[in-house]
C-alpha positions in Angstrom: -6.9 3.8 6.6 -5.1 2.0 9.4 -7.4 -0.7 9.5 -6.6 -1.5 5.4 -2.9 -1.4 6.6 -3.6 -3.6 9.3 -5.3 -6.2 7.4 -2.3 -5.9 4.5 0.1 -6.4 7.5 -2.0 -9.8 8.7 -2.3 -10.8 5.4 1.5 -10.2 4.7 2.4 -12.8 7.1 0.3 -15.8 5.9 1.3 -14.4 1.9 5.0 -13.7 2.2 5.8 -16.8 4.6 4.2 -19.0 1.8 6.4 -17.6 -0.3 9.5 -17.4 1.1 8.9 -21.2 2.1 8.1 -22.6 -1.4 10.8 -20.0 -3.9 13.3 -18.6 -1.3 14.2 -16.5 1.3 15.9 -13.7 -1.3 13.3 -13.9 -3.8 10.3 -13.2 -0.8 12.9 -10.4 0.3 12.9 -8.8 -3.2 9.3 -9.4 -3.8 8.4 -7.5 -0.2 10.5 -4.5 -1.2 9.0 -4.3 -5.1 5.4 -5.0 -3.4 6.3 -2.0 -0.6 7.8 0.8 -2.8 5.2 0.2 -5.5 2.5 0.4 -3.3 4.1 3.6 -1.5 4.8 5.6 -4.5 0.9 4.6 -6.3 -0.5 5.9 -2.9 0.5 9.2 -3.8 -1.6 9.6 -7.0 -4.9 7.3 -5.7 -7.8 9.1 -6.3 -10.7 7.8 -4.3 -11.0 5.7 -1.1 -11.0 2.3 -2.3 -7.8 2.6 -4.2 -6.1 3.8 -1.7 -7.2 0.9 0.7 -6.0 -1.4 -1.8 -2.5 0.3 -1.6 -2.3 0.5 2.0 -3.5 -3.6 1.9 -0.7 -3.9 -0.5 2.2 -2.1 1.2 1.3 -3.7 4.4 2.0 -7.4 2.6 5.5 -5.8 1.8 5.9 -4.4 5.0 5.2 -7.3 6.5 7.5 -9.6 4.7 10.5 -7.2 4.4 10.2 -7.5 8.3 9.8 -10.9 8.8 11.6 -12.9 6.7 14.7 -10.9 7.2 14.3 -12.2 10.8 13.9 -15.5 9.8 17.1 -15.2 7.4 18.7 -13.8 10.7 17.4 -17.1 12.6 18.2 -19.2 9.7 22.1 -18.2 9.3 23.5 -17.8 12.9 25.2 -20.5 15.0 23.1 -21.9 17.6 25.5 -20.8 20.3 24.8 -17.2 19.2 21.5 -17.2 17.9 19.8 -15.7 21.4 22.2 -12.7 20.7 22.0 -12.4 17.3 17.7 -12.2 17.6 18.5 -9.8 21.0 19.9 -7.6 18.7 17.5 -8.3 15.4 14.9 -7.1 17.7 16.0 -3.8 19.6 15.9 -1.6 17.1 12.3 -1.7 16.7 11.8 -1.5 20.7 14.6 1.3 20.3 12.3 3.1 17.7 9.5 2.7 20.0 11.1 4.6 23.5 12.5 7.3 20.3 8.9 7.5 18.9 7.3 7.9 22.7 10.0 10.2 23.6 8.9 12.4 20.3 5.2 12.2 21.2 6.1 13.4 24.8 8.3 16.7 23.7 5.5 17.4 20.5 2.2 17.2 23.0 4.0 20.4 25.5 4.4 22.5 22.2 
């Protein structure tokens, strides 16, 4: 099932940018969350296999876009003198989540 998440999230990038190019920034933003909460709560009650694949391909799309075109909006509405901040700081809270996750991983594998 990662590899049907995968695919959503590769698809998700070429989708949601089209998008968000052609009917808006907000309107991409709102479609990613509908796409990614639909998706989520549906995976709950799939019964078979394929379904489910097609769920995981579908909530990876909204994952995707919620992610990126929020940074984009981030990029898109800063100053230039402080956009190299303003995307520093866009950016550290997933490598934040990432030392947090490998820190968890760390203390759960000695119990």
């Amino acid at each position: 099932m990662l590899l049907s998440k995968t695919v959503g999230l590769f698809m998700g990038s070429f989708v949601i940018g089209i998008v968000s190019d052609y009917f808006g920034r907000a309107r991409a933003i709102s479609l990613s969350i509908l796409l990614s909460s639909v998706s989520a709560i549906l995976t709950v009650f799939s019964k078979d296999k394929i379904s489910l694949a097609i769920l995981r391909i579908i909530y990876g799309i909204g994952t995707k876009g919620c992610v990126m075109v929020n940074y984009v909006m981030a990029a898109e509405t800063t100053l230039p003198n402080y956009k190299v901040l303003i995307m520093f700081i866009a950016g550290i809270g997933f490598q934040f989540g990432e030392v947090v996750f490998a820190i968890e991983a760390y203390f759960l594998r000695l119990l």
